[in-house]
C-alpha positions as CSV (number, residue, x, y, z in Angstrom):
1,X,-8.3,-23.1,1.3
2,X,-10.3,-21.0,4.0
3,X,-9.2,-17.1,3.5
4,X,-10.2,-15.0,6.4
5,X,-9.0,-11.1,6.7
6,X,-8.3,-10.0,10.2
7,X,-6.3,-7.3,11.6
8,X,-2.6,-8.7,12.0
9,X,-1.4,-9.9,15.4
10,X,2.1,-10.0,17.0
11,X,2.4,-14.0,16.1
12,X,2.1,-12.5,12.0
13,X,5.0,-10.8,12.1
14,X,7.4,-13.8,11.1
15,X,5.1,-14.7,8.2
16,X,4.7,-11.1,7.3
17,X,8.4,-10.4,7.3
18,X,9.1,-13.6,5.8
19,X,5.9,-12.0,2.6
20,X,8.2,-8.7,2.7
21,X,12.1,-10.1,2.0
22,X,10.7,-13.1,-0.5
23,X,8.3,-10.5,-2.7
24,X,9.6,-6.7,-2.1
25,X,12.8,-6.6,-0.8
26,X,15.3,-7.9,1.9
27,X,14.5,-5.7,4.7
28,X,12.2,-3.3,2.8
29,X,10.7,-3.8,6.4
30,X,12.3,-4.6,9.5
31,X,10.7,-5.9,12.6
32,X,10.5,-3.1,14.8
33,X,8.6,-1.2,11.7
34,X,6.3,-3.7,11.3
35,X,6.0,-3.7,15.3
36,X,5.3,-0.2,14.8
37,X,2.1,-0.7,12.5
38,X,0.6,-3.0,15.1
39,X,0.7,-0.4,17.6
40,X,0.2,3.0,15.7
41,X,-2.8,4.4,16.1
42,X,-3.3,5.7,12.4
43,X,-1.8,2.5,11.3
44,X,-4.2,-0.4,9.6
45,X,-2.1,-3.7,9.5
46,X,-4.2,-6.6,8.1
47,X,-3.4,-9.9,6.9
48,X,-5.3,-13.0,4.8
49,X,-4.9,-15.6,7.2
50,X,-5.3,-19.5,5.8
51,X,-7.9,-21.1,8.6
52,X,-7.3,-24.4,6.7
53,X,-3.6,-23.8,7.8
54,X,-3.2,-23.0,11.0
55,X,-3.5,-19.6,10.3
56,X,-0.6,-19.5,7.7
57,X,-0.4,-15.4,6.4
58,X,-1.6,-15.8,2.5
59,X,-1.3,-12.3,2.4
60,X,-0.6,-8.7,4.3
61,X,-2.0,-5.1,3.6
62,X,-0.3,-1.7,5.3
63,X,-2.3,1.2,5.1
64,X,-2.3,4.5,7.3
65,X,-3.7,8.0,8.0
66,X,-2.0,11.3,7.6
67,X,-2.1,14.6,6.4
68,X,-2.1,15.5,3.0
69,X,1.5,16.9,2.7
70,X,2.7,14.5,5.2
71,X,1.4,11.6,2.7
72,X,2.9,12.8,-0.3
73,X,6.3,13.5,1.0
74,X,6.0,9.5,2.2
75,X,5.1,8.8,-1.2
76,X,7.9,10.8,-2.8
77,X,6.2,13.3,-4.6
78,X,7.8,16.3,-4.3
79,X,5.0,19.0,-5.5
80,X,1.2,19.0,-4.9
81,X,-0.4,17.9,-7.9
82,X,-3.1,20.1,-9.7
83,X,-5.7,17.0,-8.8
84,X,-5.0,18.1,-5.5
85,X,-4.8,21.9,-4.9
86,X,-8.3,21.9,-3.3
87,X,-7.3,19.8,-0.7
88,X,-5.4,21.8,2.2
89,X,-2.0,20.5,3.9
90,X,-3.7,19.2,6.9
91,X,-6.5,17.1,5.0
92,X,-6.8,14.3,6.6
93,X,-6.0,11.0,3.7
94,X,-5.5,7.8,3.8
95,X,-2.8,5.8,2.4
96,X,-2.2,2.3,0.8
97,X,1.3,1.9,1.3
98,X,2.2,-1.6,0.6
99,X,1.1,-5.4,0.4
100,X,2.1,-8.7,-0.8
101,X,0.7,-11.9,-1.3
102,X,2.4,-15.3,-1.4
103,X,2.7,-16.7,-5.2
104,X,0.1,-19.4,-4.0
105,X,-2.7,-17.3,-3.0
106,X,-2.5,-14.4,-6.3
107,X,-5.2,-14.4,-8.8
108,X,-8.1,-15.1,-5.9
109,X,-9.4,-11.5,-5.4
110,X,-7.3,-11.2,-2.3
111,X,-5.7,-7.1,-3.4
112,X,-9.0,-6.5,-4.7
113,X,-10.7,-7.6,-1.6
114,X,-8.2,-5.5,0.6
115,X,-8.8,-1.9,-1.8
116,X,-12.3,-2.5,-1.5
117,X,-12.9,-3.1,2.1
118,X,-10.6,-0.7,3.9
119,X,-12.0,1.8,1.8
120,X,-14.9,2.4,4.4
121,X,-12.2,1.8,7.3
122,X,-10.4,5.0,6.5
123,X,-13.6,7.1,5.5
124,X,-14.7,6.2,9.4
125,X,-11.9,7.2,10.4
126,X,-11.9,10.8,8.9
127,X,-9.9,10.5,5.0
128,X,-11.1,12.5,2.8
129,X,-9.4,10.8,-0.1
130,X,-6.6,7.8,-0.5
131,X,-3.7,8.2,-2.1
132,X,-1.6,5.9,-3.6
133,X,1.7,5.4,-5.1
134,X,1.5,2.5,-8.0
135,X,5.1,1.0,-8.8
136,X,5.3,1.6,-13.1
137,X,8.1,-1.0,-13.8
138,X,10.9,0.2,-16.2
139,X,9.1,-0.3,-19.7
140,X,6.3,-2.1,-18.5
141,X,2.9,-1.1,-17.3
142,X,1.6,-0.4,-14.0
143,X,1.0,-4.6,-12.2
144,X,-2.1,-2.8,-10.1
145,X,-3.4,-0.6,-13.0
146,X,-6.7,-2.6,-13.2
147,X,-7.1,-3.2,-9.6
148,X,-6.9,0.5,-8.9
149,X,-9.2,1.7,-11.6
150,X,-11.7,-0.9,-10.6
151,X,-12.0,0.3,-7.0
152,X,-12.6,3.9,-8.2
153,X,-8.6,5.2,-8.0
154,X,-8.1,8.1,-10.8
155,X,-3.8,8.6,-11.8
156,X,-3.0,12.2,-10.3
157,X,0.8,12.4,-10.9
158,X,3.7,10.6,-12.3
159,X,6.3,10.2,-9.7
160,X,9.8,9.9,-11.7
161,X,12.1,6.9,-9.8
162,X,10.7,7.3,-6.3
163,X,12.6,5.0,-4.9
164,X,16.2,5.8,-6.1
165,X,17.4,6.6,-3.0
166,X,15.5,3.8,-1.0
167,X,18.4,0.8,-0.9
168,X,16.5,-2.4,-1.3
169,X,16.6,-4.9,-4.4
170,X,13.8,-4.5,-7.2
171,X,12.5,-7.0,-8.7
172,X,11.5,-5.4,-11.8
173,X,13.9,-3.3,-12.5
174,X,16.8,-5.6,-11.1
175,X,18.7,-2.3,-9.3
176,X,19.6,-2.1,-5.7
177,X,18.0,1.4,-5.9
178,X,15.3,1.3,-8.0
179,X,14.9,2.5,-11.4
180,X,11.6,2.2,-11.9
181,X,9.0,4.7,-11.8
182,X,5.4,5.4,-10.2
183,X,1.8,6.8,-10.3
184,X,0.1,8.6,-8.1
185,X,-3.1,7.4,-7.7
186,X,-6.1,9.3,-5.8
187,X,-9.2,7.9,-4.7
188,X,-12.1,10.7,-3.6
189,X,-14.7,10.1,-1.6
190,X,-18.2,11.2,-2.3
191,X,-18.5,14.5,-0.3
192,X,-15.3,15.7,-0.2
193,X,-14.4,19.2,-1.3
């Protein structure tokens, strides 16, 4: 197994589609959205690619710049938490929005690769801070908690069922509209207000 991260080409969207329905949710994406993140500009779609393979997707990772309030109404939290009232509307953030990684290629670093190395990507190109929202399953803890803490993320808000009106199967909770709950996570960068 040769692992090499690369931004994601048209030819990954099969594979990455194929990631999405199999670990998130049947159409959680469809084509034309993932289409979408190849060509946005503040869009950062990157993929794990398996050179001993042929190049077989191991993993993807969407991230994305916005404004502040933009972000957090993406992310489903519906009032500006206190962690953040220094930070105007139009501060520019990043934001980890989703990822997945075949069952074959877990437990080899390959989120924790992605949170650490992007993090420079976004600061280059002018977030202040990234912002996440970590799924908290229904009476479980947060899968990510460790990741997030070890790549400098701080919780800044719980976000009660954020996806209850999103239709899409879930895992965890085993609902068509998700029951389960979130965290907002922040990460700062040095600097910033």
């Amino acid at each position: 197994m040769k692992l090499e991260v690369r931004k994601a080409e048209p030819r990954d969207l099969p594979q990455i589609k194929r990631l999405i329905d199999d670990t998130i949710s049947l159409d959680f994406y469809s084509v034309e959205d993932l289409e979408g993140m190849l060509s946005g500009e503040d869009d950062l779609l990157y993929v794990v690619a398996d050179t001993d393979r042929d190049d077989a997707v191991a993993s993807y990772f969407y991230a994305f710049l916005s404004t502040l309030d933009e972000a957090l109404a993406t992310l489903h939290v519906k009032e500006k938490p206190e962690a953040l009232a220094k930070y105007a509307g139009n501060t520019r953030v990043g934001v980890y929005k989703t990822s997945s990684t075949d069952p074959a290629y877990r437990n080899h670093g390959v989120f924790s690769a992605f949170m650490s190395g992007l993090q420079p990507v976004l600061r280059e190109r002018g977030a202040e801070l990234i912002m996440n929202t970590a799924l908290k399953p229904y009476g479980r803890d947060i899968p990510i908690k460790r990741i997030l803490q070890d790549t400098g993320f701080v919780p800044a808000a719980a976000v009660y069922r954020p996806w209850a009106e999103t239709k899409g199967y879930c895992p965890y909770c085993g609902q068509d509209y998700c029951i389960c709950d979130a965290v907002l996570y922040i990460r700062e960068f040095e600097g910033a207000k």
